[in-house]
Every structure is written in C-alpha cells, then in structure tokens.
C-alpha positions in Angstrom: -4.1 10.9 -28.0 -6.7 13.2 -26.6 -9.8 10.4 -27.3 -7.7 8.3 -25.6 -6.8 10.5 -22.6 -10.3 10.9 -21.9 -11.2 7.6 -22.7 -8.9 7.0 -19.1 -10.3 9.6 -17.1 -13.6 8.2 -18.1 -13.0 5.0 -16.7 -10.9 6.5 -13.6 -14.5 8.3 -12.9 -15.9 5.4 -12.5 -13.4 3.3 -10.8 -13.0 5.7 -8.4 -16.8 4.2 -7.4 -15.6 0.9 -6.9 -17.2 -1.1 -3.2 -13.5 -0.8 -2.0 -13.2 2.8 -1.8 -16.4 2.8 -0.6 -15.5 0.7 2.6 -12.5 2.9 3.3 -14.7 5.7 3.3 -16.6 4.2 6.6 -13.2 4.4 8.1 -12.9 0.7 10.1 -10.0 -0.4 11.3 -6.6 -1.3 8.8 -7.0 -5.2 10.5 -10.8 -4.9 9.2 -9.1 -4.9 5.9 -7.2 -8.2 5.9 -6.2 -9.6 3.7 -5.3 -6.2 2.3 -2.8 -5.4 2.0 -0.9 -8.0 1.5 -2.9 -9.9 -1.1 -1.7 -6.8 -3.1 2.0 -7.8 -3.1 2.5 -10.0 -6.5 1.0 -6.6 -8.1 2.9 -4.7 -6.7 6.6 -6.6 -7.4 5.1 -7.8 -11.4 4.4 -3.8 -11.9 8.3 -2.9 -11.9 8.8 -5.6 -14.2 5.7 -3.9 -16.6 7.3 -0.6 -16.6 10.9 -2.2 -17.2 9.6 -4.5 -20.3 7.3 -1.7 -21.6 10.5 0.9 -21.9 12.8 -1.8 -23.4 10.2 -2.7 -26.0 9.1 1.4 -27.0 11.7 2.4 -30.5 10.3 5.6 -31.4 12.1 8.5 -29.4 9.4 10.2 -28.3 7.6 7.7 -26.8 10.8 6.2 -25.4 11.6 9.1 -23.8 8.5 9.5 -21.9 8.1 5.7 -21.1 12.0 5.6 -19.8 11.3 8.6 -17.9 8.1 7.1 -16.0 10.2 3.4 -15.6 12.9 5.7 -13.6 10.6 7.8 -11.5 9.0 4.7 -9.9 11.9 2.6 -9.3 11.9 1.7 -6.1 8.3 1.8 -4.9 8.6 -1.7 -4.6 10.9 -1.5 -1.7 8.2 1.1 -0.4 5.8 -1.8 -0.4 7.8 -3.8 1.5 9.1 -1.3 3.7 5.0 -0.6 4.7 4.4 -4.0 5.2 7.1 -4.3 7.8 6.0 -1.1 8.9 2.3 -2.7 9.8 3.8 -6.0 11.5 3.4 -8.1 8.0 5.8 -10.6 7.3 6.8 -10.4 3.5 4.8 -13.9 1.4 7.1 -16.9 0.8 6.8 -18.1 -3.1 4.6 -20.6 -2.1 1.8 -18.2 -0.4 2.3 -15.7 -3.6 0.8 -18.9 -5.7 -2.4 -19.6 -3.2 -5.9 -18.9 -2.9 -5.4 -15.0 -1.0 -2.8 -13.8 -3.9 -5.1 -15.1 -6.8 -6.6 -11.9 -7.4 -2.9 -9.9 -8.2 -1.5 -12.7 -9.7 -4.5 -12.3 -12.3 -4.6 -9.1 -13.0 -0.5 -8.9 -13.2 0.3 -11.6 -15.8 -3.4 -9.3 -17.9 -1.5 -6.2 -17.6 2.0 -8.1 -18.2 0.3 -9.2 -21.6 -0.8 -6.2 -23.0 2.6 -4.9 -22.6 3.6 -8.4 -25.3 0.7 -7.9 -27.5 0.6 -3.9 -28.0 1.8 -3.0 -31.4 2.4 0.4 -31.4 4.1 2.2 -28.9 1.3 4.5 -28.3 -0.3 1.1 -26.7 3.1 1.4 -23.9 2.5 4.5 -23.3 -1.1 4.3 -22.5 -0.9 1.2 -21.0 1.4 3.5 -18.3 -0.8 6.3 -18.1 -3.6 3.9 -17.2 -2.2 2.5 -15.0 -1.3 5.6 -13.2 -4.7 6.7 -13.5 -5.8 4.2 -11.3 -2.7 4.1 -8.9 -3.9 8.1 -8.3 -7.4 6.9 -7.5 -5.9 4.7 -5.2 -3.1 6.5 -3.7 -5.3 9.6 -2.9 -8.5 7.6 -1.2 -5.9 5.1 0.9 -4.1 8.0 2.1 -7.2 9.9 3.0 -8.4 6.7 5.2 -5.1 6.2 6.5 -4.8 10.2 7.9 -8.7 10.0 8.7 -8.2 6.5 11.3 -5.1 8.9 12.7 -2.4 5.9 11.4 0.8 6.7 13.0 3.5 4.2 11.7 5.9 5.5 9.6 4.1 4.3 6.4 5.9 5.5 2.2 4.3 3.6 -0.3 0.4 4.2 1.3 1.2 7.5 2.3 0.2 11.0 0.8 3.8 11.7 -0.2 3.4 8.4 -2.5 0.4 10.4 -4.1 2.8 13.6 -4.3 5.6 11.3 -6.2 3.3 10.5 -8.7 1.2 13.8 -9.6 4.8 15.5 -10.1 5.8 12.9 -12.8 7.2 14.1 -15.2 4.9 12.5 -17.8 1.9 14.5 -15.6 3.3 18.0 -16.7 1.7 20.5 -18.4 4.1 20.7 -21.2 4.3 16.7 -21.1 0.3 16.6 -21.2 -0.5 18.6 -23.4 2.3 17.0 -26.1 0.5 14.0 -25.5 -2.5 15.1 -25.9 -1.6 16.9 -29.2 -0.2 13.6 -30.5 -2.5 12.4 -33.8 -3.2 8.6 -33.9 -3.6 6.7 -37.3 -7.4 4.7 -36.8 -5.9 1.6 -36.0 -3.2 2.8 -33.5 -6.1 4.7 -31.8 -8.8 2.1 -31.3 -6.0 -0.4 -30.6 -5.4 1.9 -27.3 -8.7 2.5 -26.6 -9.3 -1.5 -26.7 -6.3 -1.6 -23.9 -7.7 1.0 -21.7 -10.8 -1.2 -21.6 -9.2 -4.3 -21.3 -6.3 -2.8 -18.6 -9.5 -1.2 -16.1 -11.3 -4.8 -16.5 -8.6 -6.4 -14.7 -8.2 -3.6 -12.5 -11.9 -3.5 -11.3 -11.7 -7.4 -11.6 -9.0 -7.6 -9.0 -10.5 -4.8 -6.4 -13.4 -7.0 -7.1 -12.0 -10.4 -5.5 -10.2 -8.1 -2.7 -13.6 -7.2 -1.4 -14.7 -11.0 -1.4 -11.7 -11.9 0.5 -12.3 -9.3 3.2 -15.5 -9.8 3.4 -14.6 -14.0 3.5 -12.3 -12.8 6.8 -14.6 -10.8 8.5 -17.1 -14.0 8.4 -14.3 -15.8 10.0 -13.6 -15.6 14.5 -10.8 -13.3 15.0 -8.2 -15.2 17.0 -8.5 -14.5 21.0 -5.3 -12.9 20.7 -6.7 -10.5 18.0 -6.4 -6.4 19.7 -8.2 -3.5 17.6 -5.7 -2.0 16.1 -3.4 -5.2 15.8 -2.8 -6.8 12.4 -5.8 -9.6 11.9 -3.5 -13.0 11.4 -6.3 -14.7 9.5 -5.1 -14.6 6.3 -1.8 -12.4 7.5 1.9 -13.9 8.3 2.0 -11.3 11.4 6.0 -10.3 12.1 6.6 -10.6 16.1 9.1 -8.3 15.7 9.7 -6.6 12.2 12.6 -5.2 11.2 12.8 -1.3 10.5 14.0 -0.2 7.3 2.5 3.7 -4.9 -2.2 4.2 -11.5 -3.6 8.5 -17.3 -2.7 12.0 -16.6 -4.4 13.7 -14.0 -7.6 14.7 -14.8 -7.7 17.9 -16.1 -9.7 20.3 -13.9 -12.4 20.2 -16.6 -12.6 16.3 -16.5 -11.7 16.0 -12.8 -14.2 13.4 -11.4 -15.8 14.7 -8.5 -15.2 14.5 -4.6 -13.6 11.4 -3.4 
C-alpha cells in the first residue's frame, strides 16, 4: 500500500492548490461565500451512507477492522453539519432544493464516490477509497478552520471548526502503528493499480465539485445583495436564511517527509 499512500498525498498536494482555498485565504466575509456552505449538504449526509456500505461490503478482517473502525469514529459528523448550519442562521434544504441547480455539484460527486464503493473489487479499494477521502476532508478541515479563526467567527461552530480537524488526525486508522501496517501491506499488480485508478478517479470528482462551488459563488457575487443584506449576515441569495434557528468534518496524514507545504 505504500505506492498507493503516496499516490494520495500526491494528489492532496495539489488539491490543497485548488481556487477555493485560495479565496479563503483572502479572508472575505462567510456571506461572500454563498452558496457555501450549504450547497455542500447532499455530500455531506451521502458520505455516512459511503462509510456505512464500504464497512458492510469489506470480508477480509484486517481490512474490516480498520474500515469499521473509521465508519464509527465519524458517526455523527452529520448532525455536526447540521448543527453548523443552524449555528450560521441556515435553514436545513427541503428534498426538493437538494435536487436543483445550487446542490448539483454534491449530488455529483456523492453518487461518483457512492460508485466506487459498488464497483471496487478488492477491499484494499474500501480502504483507500476512505483514506482518500480523509485526505481531502484534512485539506479542507485545516484551511476552513484557519479562515474561520482568521475572520474572528464567533458562533459556536463543530463540524468547520479546528476540533473537527483534531477528530480526524487522531483516527485511529491515522496512527503510527495503524500507518505504518498499512503501509507495509503488499498488493498483487491488479489490486494495486485498481486503487491507484480510484485515487484518481475519487480526487476528479473532488476537484470537480470544488470546481462548480467556485462558479456558484462567483454566479452570487454577480448578483445585487438584497437591501436587507448586513456584512456579516447570511447572503439569502441562494440561502434559506432561519429567522430564528434553533440551538442544538477527507489518506493518512502526510508523513512529515511528504507533508505538502504551508497552507
């Protein structure tokens, strides 16, 4: 498995240079960001549903064991989501808006990723499909939680949150012992390129979907702000805004060696 660990951090590298992270980086305004982030929400509910059909598919046990292990460490980010989302004034998408135009972009990528998890035929395939995944969720998790500390965001915020990024860098499946067994695992050919195939395919739809987030923000910035519309408020075009919301996180870590450089 070590091609195919740094086949991952290869592509993380790079996706960690995607236009999105690049905007965050000039630190506007969350409602700058609209549609995000709730165009991420059919993502975000279809990935539970990955990691639960990924661990029930896995037979041999040591694959299953680290597969079952990751399923349980991130149940319940979900609720995190939505938590956040009340948190920021969003109301939660009816079915109907998960199946338009602004949710196009999740959707997409989802029912990919959902695929892969059908198609693989070896459970090496689950496995990496999870740890790529997580590769890009720490991309993600570390540069939105940067931004978020950097515009001095206040509301009590879990899933977008540094401690999100904490949850998953102590994973089990990210420990040293759990690494380096991976990493010490020998592939047959075929079982090998068929998970270096998925790492490509998975970071396609990944840089695919952060692709058609960009065009939608930049599509709502070209649009008048409603007079109504406060810095700091939640932009309503594109947004269901919540008058008054109730209360209530993507391989292994790059090694240091590997570690891409500063985000």
């Amino acid at each position: 498995m070590k091609t195919v660990q740094q086949h991952i951090v290869s592509h993380q590298a790079r996706f960690s240079d995607h236009p999105f992270f690049a905007r965050l980086e000039a630190d506007p305004p969350l409602d700058h960001l609209a549609p995000f982030p709730l165009c991420l929400t059919f993502f975000v509910m279809t990935f539970q549903e990955i990691l639960r059909i990924s661990d029930e598919r896995v037979t041999d046990p040591e694959f299953k064991r680290m597969v079952h292990c990751h399923r349980l460490e991130d149940a319940g980010h979900d609720r995190w989501f939505l938590g956040d989302l009340a948190a920021l004034g969003i109301e939660v998408p009816t079915a109907a808006q998960l199946f338009s135009r602004p949710h196009h972009a999740a959707r997409h990528a989802s029912f990919a990723l959902m695929g892969e998890v059908f198609n693989a035929r070896h459970d090496a395939s689950q496995l990496t499909l999870l740890l790529t995944l997580e590769s890009a969720g720490h991309v993600f998790f570390e540069r939105f939680a940067r931004y978020l500390e950097r515009i001095g965001e206040q509301r009590p915020l879990r899933y977008f949150s540094q401690t999100h990024l904490d949850v998953e860098k102590a994973h089990d499946v990210f420990e040293d012992c759990t690494d380096a067994r991976i990493e010490s695992m020998v592939l047959a050919p075929e079982v090998e390129a068929e998970a270096l195939q998925l790492v490509d395919r998975c970071y396609r739809e990944l840089q695919g979907m952060f692709d058609r987030f960009e065009r939608l923000i930049e599509e709502s910035a070209r649009r008048p702000a409603p007079a109504s519309s406060r810095r700091g408020s939640v932009r309503e075009t594109g947004i269901h805004s919540v008058r008054a919301p109730a209360l209530q996180p993507f391989a292994r870590r790059a090694s240091r060696d590997d570690e891409p450089g500063p985000r």
